[in-house]
N, C-alpha and C positions, 0 to 999 in steps of 0.2 A: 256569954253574950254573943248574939251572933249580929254582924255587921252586914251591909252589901257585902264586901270586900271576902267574906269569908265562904262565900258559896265553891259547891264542887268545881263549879268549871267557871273561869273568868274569861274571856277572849283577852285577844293580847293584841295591840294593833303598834303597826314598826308607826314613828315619827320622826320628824324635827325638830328636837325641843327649842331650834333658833325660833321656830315659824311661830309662836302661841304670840297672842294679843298681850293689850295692858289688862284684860280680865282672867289672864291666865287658857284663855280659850286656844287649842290649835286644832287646825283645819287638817284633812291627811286623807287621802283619798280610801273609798273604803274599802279596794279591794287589798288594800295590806294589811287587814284582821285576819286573824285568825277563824273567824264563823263569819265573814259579811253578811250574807242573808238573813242572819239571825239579830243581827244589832236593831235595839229600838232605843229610843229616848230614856233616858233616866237609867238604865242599865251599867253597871261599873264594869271597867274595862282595865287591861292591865296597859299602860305606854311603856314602850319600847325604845331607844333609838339603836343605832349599826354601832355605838361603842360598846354597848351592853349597860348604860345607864334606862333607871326606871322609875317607874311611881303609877298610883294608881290614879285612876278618876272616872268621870260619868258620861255619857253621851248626853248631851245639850240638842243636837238638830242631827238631820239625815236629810241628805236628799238620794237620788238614783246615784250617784257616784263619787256625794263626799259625807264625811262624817266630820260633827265637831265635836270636840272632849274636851271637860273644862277637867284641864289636871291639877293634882292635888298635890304639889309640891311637897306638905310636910310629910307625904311617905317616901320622897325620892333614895332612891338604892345609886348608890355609884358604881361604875363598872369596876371588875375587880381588876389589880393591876394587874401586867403581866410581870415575871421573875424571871431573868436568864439567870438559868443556877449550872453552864458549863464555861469555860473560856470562849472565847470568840476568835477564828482566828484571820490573819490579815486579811484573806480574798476575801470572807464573811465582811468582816469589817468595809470594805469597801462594797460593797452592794447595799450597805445600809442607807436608808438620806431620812434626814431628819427634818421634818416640818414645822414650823410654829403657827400656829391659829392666831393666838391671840397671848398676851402675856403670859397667860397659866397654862394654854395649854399647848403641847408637844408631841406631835404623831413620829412614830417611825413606822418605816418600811422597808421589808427586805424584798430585793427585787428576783433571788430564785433561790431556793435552798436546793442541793442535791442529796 
């Protein structure tokens, strides 16, 4: 069976999955596709955001410099975790700092590996 979804090439467009409406709709400028100039209405797309979480969905509206995609949450892909699988040692340890977003979620970042 073949889907939208199943075509050779999907573009991919980076997001904010905070930024979507109560219809599921997010706004995202278009020059962060993968093919801008080829985006039209009704065309399935792949979302993105910078953690590596995804899902797919369709272009709803264009104009010259935004595009809206109504995503489709029941495909969402979670980013995959990361695993330190060596010891860490103390300097390591302190260049760590640990962020909280919001109750589930937990960023780290190391500020310089040599």
């Amino acid at each position: 069976m073949t889907t939208p979804f199943s075509t050779p090439h999907v573009p991919i467009l980076r997001v904010d999955f905070n930024n979507d409406d109560d219809n599921d709709v997010i706004r995202a400028l278009r020059k962060r596709a993968s093919d801008p100039e080829r985006l039209h209405v009704g065309q399935a797309i792949r979302l993105e955001d910078g953690e590596g979480n995804a899902c797919l969905g369709h272009v709803v509206k264009l104009s010259d410099t935004s595009v809206w995609v109504k995503a489709l949450y029941s495909t969402w892909i979670d980013a995959t975790p990361v695993t330190i699988t060596q010891d860490l040692d103390a300097e390591l340890l302190r260049q760590i700092r640990f962020t909280t977003d919001s109750d589930t979620s937990t960023s780290v970042e190391i500020a310089s590996v040599a």
